[in-house]
C-alpha positions as CSV (number, residue, x, y, z in Angstrom):
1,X,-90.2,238.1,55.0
2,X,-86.8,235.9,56.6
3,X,-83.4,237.3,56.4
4,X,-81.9,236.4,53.3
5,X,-79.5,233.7,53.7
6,X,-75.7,234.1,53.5
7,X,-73.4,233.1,51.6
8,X,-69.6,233.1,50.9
9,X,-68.3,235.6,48.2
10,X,-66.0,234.1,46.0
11,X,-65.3,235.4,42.5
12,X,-65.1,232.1,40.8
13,X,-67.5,232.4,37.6
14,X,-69.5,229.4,38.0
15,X,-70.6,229.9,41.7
16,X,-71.2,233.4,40.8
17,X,-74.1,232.6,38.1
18,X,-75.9,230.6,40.6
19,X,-77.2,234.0,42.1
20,X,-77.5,235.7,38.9
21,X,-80.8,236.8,38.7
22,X,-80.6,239.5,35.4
23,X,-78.7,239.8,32.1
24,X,-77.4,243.3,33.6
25,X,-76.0,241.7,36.6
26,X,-74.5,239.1,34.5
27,X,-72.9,242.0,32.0
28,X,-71.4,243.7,35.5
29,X,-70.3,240.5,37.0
30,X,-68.4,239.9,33.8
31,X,-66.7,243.1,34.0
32,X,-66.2,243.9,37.5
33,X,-62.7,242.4,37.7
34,X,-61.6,244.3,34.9
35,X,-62.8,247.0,36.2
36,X,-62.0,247.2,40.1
37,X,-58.9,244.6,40.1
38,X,-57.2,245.3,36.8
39,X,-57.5,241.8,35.5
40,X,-56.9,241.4,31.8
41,X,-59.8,241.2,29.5
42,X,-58.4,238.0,27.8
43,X,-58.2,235.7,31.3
44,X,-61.5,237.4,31.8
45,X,-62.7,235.8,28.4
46,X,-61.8,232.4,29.3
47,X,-63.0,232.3,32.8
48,X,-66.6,233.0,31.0
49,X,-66.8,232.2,28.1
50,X,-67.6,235.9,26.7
51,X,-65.2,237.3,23.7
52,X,-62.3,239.3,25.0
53,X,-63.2,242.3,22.5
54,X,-66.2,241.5,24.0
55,X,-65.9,242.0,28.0
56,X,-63.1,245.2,26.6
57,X,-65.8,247.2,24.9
58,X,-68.5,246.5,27.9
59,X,-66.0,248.0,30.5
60,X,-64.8,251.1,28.5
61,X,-68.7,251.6,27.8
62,X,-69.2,251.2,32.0
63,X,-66.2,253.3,32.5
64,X,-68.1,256.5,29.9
65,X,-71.6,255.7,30.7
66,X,-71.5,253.6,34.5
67,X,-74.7,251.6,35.1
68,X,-76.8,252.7,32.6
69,X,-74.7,250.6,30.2
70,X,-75.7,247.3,31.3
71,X,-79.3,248.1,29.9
72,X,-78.2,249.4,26.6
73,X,-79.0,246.4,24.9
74,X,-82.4,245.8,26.3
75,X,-83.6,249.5,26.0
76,X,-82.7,248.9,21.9
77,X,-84.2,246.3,21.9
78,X,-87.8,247.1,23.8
79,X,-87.6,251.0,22.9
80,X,-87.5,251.4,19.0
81,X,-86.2,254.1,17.7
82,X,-89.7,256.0,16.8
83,X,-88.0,257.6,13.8
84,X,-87.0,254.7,12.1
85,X,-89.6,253.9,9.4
86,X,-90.1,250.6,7.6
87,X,-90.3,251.2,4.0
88,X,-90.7,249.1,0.7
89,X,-87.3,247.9,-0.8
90,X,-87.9,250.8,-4.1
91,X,-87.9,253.3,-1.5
92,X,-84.6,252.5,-0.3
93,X,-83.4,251.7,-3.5
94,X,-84.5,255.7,-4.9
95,X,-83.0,256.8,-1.5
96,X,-79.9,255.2,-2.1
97,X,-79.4,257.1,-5.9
């Protein structure tokens, strides 16, 4: 296996999603300068192209739950809920009542 291969860091957003290589990376590299450098969530927004309600609710998430919030959305996704049952529209309708 060869050394990985250097490069420069920089913090502009389309150099970084070169090296991108997972939707949880992207999620923290969207975030990070909020989080570590204080920059606002709307210059944030248009650097990337994500909402600024957006890139606010993803760092206040980090900030309770840290990592494990960048795979929220993919554990919902992959990992049903094995409660949640898929009944005929009466049923919900009788439910509902």
């Amino acid at each position: 296996m060869g050394k990985p291969r250097r490069i420069t860091p920089t913090d502009n957003w389309e150099q970084l999603q070169l090296f991108i290589t997972s939707p949880e990376q992207e999620r923290y590299e969207e975030i990070r300068p909020i989080l570590l450098f204080g920059q606002p969530p709307g210059t944030r927004a248009r650097e990337t192209g994500t909402p600024a309600h957006t890139l606010r609710r993803r760092a206040d998430r980090f900030v309770v739950q840290g990592m494990v919030s960048l795979f929220a959305l993919m554990h919902r996704h992959h990992f049903p809920n094995p409660f949640h049952q898929h009944y005929p529209r009466h049923f919900h309708q009788n439910f509902a009542r």
